[in-house]
C-alpha positions, 0 to 999 in steps of 0.5 A: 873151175877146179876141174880144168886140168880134167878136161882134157881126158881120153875121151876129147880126142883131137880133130882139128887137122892142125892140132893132129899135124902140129901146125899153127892153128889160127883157132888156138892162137885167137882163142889164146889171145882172147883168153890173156885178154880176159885174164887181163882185164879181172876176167879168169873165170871166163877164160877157163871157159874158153880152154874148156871150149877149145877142148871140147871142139878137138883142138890142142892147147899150146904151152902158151895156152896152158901158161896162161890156164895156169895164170887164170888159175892162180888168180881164182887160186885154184891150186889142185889142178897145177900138177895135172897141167904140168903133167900133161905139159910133159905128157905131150913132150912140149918143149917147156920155156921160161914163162911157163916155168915162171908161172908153174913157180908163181902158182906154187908160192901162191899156194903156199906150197914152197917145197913144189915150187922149188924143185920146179926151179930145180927142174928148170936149171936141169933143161938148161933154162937159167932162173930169171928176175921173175922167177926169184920174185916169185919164190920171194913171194912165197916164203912171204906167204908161208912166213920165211921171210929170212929164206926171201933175204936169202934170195935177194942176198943170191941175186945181188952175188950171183949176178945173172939175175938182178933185182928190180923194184919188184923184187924189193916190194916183195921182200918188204911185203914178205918182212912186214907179213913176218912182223918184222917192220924194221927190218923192212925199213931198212930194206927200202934205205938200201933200195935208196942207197943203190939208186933203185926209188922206192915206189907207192907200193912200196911206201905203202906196203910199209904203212900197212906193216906199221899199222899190222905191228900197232904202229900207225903213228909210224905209218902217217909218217909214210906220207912225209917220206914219200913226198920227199921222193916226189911221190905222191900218196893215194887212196890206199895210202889214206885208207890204210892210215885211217883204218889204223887208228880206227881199230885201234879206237882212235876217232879223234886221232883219225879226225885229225889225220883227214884234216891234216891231209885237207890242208895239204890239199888232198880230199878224202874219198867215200872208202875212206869215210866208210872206215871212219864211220865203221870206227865211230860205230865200232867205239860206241858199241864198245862204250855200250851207248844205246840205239838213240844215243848212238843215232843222234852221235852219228847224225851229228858224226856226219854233217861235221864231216860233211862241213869240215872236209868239204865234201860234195852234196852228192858225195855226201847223199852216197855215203849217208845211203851206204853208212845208213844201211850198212850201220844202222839198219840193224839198229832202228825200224824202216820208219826211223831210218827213213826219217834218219836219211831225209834229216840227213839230206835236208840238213846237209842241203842248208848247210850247203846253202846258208854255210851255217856251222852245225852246233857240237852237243855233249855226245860228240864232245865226249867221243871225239 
């Protein structure tokens, strides 16, 4: 909804008795709380509704009403409203605080636009409000954004000298995204040594911002090694953790070493999940069509590809049926007529319901060997 900010033009006159006194408007108040809630809960779009509708019925947004527009605003990045909000903000003389600023500045770095963004934070000193923790995250995330990774090390060199603002694990979370972005993994690297040494413990977000940063600079290798470091901070990885290392080796054509880092985690006691193996079966498919095996090679490969997962990693006969039905239709379908296909999902079932059943190993053939 990029017309928000217009909705609110000459014509919507205010009828709303305390609007018009500047009293406390139940209506405002319960249609703010309700528009947070949905921002909350993933739900922007429906919350620009909910100022559109407080509009038309004659009430008057409060500054916490236009903050949280704001913020339905950035998380649809829906950017071209942002200054008409403002302006109309200081239109109406409202009495501007630190949370309305804040979001202005997020919206700003969201969109790349560092320039607004700072004369925003320079608007802010000037009604005497000081720049918070919050704030200096959300220029670091900017310049993140825009590739200024050295104007973010700047920030944070700022807030550790000024010491009106300290930083949190937030603010380090998105120094390391802003340095990992730039390519400058290293550099990132030693930002979360320099986390650990002034007491302030890395996170999962952090460990794996840096896992995705490895594997951005080819380095997956490097990436799997986040695994070791978070377990030896007491974390433990999670899905995106796998996801992410996964998804490293497979673009970069490497199935077997891919296989092996699920089987490495199986031992350690952790199960893969259904994303997961999605990104691996989209690298297996990936790497034949690379090699130029033709359809019936590739189906037979693949038929195999998956009951060895299935039997190796111990998935669920259901988990299984799932991720047969997706990769088949997903994968495949291009490939093969619906007769085919359907004999390809039944002869995955039954094979997986016997081998459930008997445990009996399903035997490798030339194909999988020269592949894996």
């Amino acid at each position: 909804m990029n017309g928000t900010a217009k909705d609110e033009s000459p014509g919507s006159k205010i009828t709303c008795t305390f609007c018009i006194c500047k009293k406390t408007c139940r209506v405002v108040c319960s249609r703010t709380k309700l528009l947070n809630s949905l921002i909350e809960c993933g739900k922007p779009q429906a919350a620009n509704v909910i100022f559109k509708k407080l509009i038309e019925e004659g009430h008057q947004p409060s500054l916490i009403t236009y903050t949280s527009l704001l913020n339905a605003l950035t998380m649809q990045k829906c950017f071209k409203s942002i200054h008409s909000i403002v302006s109309q903000v200081e239109e109406k003389q409202m009495k501007t605080d630190l949370m309305f600023y804040n979001a202005v500045i997020n919206a700003f770095a969201e969109s790349g636009n560092m320039e607004d963004a700072i004369k925003t934070v320079q608007k802010m000193k000037e009604s005497g409000i000081r720049p918070s923790t919050g704030t200096y995250n959300n220029l670091i995330k900017g310049y993140g954004i825009v590739g200024k990774s050295g104007e973010s090390m700047k920030l944070l060199d700022l807030m550790l000298t000024a010491g009106n603002s300290k930083p949190d694990l937030w603010t380090y979370n998105m120094l390391v995204k802003a340095l990992c972005q730039s390519g400058n993994v290293s550099e990132a690297w030693n930002i979360v040594c320099k986390m650990s040494a002034s007491g302030m413990l890395p996170d999962s977000v952090t460990f794996n911002t840096m896992a995705i940063g490895y594997v951005l600079n080819g380095e997956t290798a490097e990436a799997e090694a986040m695994i070791l470091e978070m377990q030896r901070k007491g974390l433990q990885p999670n899905k995106r953790t796998f996801t992410v290392i996964v998804n490293g080796y497979c673009k970069k054509g490497q199935i077997k070493e891919a296989l092996q880092f699920l089987y490495r985690i199986k031992d350690l006691g952790f199960k893969p999940h259904l994303i997961v193996f999605n990104v691996l079966i989209n690298g297996f498919v990936d790497r034949m069509d690379r090699d130029g095996v033709d359809e019936v090679t590739l189906n037979l490969c693949l038929n195999i590809f998956l009951v060895k997962l299935a039997l190796d990693l111990f998935m669920s006969k259901r988990s299984f049926v799932v991720l047969i039905i997706d990769c088949s239709f997903r994968w495949i379908q291009h490939r093969i007529n619906g007769t085919f296909l359907i004999h390809n999902l039944l002869t995955f079932i039954l094979l997986s319901i016997f081998s459930k059943a008997y445990k009996a190993p399903v035997k490798e053939n030339y194909q999988w060997q020269c592949y894996i």
